[in-house]
C-alpha positions, 0 to 999 in steps of 0.5 A: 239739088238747085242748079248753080252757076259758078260764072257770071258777072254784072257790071259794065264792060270796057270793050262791048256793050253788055247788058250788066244789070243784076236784074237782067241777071236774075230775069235770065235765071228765073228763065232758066231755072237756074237758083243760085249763081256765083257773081263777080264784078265784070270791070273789076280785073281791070281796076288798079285798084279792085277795092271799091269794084268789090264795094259796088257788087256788095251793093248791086246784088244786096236787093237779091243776097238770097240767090246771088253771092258776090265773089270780090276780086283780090289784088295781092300785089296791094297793101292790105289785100289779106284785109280784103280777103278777110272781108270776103270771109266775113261778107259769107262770099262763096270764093274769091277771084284772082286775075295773076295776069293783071294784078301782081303775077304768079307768086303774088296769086300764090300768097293769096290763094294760100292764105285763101285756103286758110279762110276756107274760101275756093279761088276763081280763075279766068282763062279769058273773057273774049275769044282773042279773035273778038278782042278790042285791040286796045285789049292786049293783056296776056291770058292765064296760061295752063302753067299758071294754074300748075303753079298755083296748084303746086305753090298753094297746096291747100287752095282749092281752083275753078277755073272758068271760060277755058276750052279741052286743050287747056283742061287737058295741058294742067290736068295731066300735069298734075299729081291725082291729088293736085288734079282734085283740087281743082273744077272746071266750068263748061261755058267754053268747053265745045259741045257736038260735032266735036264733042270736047265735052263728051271726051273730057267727060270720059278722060278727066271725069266728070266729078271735076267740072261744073256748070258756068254760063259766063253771063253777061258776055255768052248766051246761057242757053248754049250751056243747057245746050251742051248738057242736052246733047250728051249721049244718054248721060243723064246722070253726068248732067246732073252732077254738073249741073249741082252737085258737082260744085256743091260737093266740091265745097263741101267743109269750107264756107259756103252760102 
């Protein structure tokens, strides 16, 4: 199967430079051998109003729609936000992405996710973009909590949850928080799971199972090349690897719109 990355963004970033240009983007994937990618629009979790953010990553990945699919930001707290999520539907968007710590909290994320089960569309949470020990001081937003992602696990029972950017404790807080069926509901990225020596990786593999993460990168903001790192140095597990790195988010999907 074609490698997918489940976490990556173009666009600028308010904080740092990064180099956020689509074809930048795809210069790495072809480098990389990575297919297909899952695409947000960096600056958009800080839009009061992530609408026309939305607008420009329609434009921006139009010229490369056959190996980048937009997945627009959603700001439930918003009139009219289920008419966004009915454009990512109709746009054949992958998923959608929520950010309850800047727009509207927790029971707003809720009623979108819900309704976003209902469009058949998996919703993308971010536990963090920068590590609190790189932040700008001026970045002072709360980050997306383990009891976050059990409430909308809880609150919206048919939303499927791949929650990227996050490290072992917090895969560890939600998932053993969960029921076995809430639990499968859910994916994880691996940009920020650590690799050898501490082998974080290796050990969620063995206690989550590794039917339930999946390969993200998290460019712009981290070196992709850390990610196949990872994978690389898995002892002997050739086959964990692969799952993660297609099949795992393939079979996920599996019924629901997918590109």
């Amino acid at each position: 199967m074609p490698v997918t990355d489940a976490a990556t963004f173009v666009g600028g970033y308010p904080f740092r430079h990064v180099d956020g240009r689509p074809d930048r983007l795809l210069r790495q994937m072809d480098r990389l051998r990575i297919e297909r990618a899952w695409v947000g629009h960096l600056p958009s979790f800080l839009y009061k109003d992530p609408g026309p953010g939305n607008a420009a990553l329609g434009r921006l990945v139009a010229p490369h729609r056959d190996r980048m699919f937009p997945v627009p930001t959603i700001h439930p707290a918003l009139p009219h936000w289920e008419d966004d999520l009915l454009r990512a539907r109709d746009a054949r968007s992958p998923a959608i992405r929520l950010y309850p710590q800047h727009h509207g909290g927790r029971d707003a994320a809720a009623a979108a996710a819900r309704k976003a089960a209902e469009l058949k569309l998996p919703v993308v949470l971010t536990m963090r973009h920068e590590d609190v020990r790189q932040r700008h001081p001026l970045d002072v937003a709360a980050e997306l909590t383990a009891a976050d992602v059990r409430f909308l696990a809880r609150r919206a029972p048919g939303a499927k949850l791949l929650v990227t950017q996050v490290d072992r404790g917090f895969v560890e807080e939600v998932h053993f928080g969960l029921t076995p069926a809430e639990a499968a509901r859910l994916l994880w990225d691996i940009s920020c799971i650590w690799g050898p020596p501490e082998d974080h990786l290796a050990l969620l593999l063995e206690t989550v199972g590794a039917e339930r993460f999946c390969f993200g990168t998290g460019m712009p903001l981290r070196i992709p090349d850390a990610v196949f790192a990872k994978l690389d140095l898995l002892d002997g597990d050739g086959e964990a690897a692969r799952a993660i790195l297609s099949e795992n988010l393939e079979g996920w999907c599996r019924g629901w719109q997918t590109t």
